[in-house]
C-alpha positions as CSV (number, residue, x, y, z in Angstrom):
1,X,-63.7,-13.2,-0.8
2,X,-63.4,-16.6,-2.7
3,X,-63.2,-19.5,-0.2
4,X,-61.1,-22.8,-1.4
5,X,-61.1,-26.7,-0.7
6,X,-58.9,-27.6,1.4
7,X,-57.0,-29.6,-1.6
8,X,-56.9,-26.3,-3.2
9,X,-55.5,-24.3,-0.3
10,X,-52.7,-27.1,-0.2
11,X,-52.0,-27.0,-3.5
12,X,-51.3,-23.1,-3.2
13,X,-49.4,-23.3,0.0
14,X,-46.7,-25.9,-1.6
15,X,-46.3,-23.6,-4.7
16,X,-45.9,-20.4,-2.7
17,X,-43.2,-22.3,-0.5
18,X,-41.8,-23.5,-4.1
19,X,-41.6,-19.5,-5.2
20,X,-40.5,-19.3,-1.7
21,X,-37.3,-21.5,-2.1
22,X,-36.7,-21.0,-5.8
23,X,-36.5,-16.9,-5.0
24,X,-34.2,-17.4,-2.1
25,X,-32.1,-19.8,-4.4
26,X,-32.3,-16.7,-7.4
27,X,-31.5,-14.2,-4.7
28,X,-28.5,-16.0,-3.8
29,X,-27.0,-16.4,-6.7
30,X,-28.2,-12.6,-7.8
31,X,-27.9,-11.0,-5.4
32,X,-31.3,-9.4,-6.1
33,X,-34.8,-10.1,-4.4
34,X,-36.9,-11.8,-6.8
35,X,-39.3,-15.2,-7.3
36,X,-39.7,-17.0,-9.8
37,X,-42.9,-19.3,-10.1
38,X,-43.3,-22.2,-12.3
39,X,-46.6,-24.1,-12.5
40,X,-47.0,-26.8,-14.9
41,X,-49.6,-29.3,-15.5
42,X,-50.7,-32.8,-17.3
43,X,-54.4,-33.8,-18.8
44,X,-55.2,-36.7,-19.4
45,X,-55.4,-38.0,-22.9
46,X,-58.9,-39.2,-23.8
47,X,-60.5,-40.3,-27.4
48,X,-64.2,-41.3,-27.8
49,X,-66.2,-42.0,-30.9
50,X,-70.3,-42.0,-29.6
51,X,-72.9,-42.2,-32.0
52,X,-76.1,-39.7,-31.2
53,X,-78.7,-42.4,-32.0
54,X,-80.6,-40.4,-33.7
55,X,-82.2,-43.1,-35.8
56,X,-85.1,-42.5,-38.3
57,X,-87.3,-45.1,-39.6
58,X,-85.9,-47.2,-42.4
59,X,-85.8,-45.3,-46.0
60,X,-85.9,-48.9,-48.4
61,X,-82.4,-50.0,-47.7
62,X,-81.1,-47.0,-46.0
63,X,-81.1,-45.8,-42.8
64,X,-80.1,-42.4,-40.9
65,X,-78.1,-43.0,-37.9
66,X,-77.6,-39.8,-36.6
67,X,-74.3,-37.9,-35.6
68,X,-71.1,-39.5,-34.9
69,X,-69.1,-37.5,-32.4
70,X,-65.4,-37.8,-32.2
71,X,-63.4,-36.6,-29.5
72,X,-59.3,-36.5,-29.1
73,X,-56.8,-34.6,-27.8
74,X,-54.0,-36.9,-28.6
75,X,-51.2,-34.4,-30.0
76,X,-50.3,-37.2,-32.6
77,X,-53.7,-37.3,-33.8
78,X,-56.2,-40.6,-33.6
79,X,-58.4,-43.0,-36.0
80,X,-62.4,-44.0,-35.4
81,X,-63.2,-47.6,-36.4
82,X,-66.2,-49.1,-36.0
83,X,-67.1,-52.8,-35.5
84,X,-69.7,-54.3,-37.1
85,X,-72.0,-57.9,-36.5
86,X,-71.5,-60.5,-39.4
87,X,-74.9,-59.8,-40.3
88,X,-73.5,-56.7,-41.8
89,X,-71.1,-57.9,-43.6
90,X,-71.1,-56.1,-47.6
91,X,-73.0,-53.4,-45.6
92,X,-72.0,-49.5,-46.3
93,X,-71.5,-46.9,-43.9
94,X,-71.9,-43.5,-45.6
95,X,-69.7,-41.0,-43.2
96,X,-70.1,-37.3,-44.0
97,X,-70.8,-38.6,-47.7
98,X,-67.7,-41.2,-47.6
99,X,-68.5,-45.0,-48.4
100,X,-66.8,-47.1,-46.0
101,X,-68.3,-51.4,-46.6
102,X,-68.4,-52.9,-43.5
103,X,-66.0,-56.4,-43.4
104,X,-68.7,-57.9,-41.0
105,X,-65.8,-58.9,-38.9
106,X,-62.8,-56.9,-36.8
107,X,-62.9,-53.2,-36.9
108,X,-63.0,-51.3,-40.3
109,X,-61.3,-47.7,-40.5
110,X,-64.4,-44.7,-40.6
111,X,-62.1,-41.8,-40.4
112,X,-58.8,-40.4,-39.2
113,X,-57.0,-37.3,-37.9
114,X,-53.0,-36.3,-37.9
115,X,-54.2,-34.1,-34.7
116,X,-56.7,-33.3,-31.6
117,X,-60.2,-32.4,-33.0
118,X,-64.0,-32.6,-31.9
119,X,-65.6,-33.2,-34.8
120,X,-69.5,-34.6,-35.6
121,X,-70.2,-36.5,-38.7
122,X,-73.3,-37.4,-40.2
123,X,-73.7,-41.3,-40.4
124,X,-75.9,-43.6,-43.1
125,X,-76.3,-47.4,-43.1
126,X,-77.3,-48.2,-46.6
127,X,-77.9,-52.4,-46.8
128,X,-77.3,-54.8,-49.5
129,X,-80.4,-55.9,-49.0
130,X,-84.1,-55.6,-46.7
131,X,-82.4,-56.6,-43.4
132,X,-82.3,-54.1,-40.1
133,X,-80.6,-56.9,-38.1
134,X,-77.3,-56.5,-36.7
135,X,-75.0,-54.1,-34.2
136,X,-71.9,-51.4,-34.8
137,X,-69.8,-50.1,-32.2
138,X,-67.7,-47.3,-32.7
139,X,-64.6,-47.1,-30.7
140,X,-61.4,-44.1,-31.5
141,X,-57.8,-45.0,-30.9
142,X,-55.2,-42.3,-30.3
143,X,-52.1,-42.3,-32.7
């Protein structure tokens, strides 16, 4: 026997009386014994863009950042930017193999998607020159 929270025993009890009413309505007007149940529902829409900091050491000018994970379920679809310190600006993120130069100021587009996905991307930071100074924050935006 499954036991349930008391929100869940409520939640049950106002859609049997629902069936409850909506088959004595369709019984009425039928003239046949009958329910009908209708049970509908709404999530929440969430988009995230986190970046596994996975970072390696330093390879000359180019560094490994790990795995950005992106995360949407906006039926319209959503776009990751990323925002970057001035100190990067010229910089180049490499996304899955896609050169995107960092404007070193305001968000610059990484990737987009005309609907809901869960997708990880690998993620380089290649720099014009020796520097490892500087912050990005990624950040996604549902369409």
């Amino acid at each position: 026997m499954k036991h349930f929270s008391g929100a869940m025993r409520h939640a049950a009890c106002l859609a049997l009386a629902a069936a409850a009413v909506v088959g004595s309505a369709a019984s009425a007007q039928s003239g046949r014994d009958g329910y009908t149940l209708a049970v509908s529902g709404e999530a929440p829409m969430v988009c995230r863009a986190t970046l596994d900091n996975g970072m390696l050491p330093a390879s000359g000018s180019e560094i490994a950042l790990g795995t950005l994970a992106e995360f949407c379920n906006s039926p319209n679809g959503y776009r990751v930017y990323v925002n970057s310190s001035p100190e990067l600006a010229g910089a180049t993120l490499v996304v899955d193999g896609k050169a995107v130069t960092l404007a070193g100021h305001g968000p610059t587009l990484v990737s987009s998607s005309s609907h809901p996905a869960a997708v990880s991307r690998n993620v380089t930071l290649r720099l014009p020159r020796a520097q490892a100074n500087g912050t990005l924050s990624f950040h996604a935006t549902p369409l």
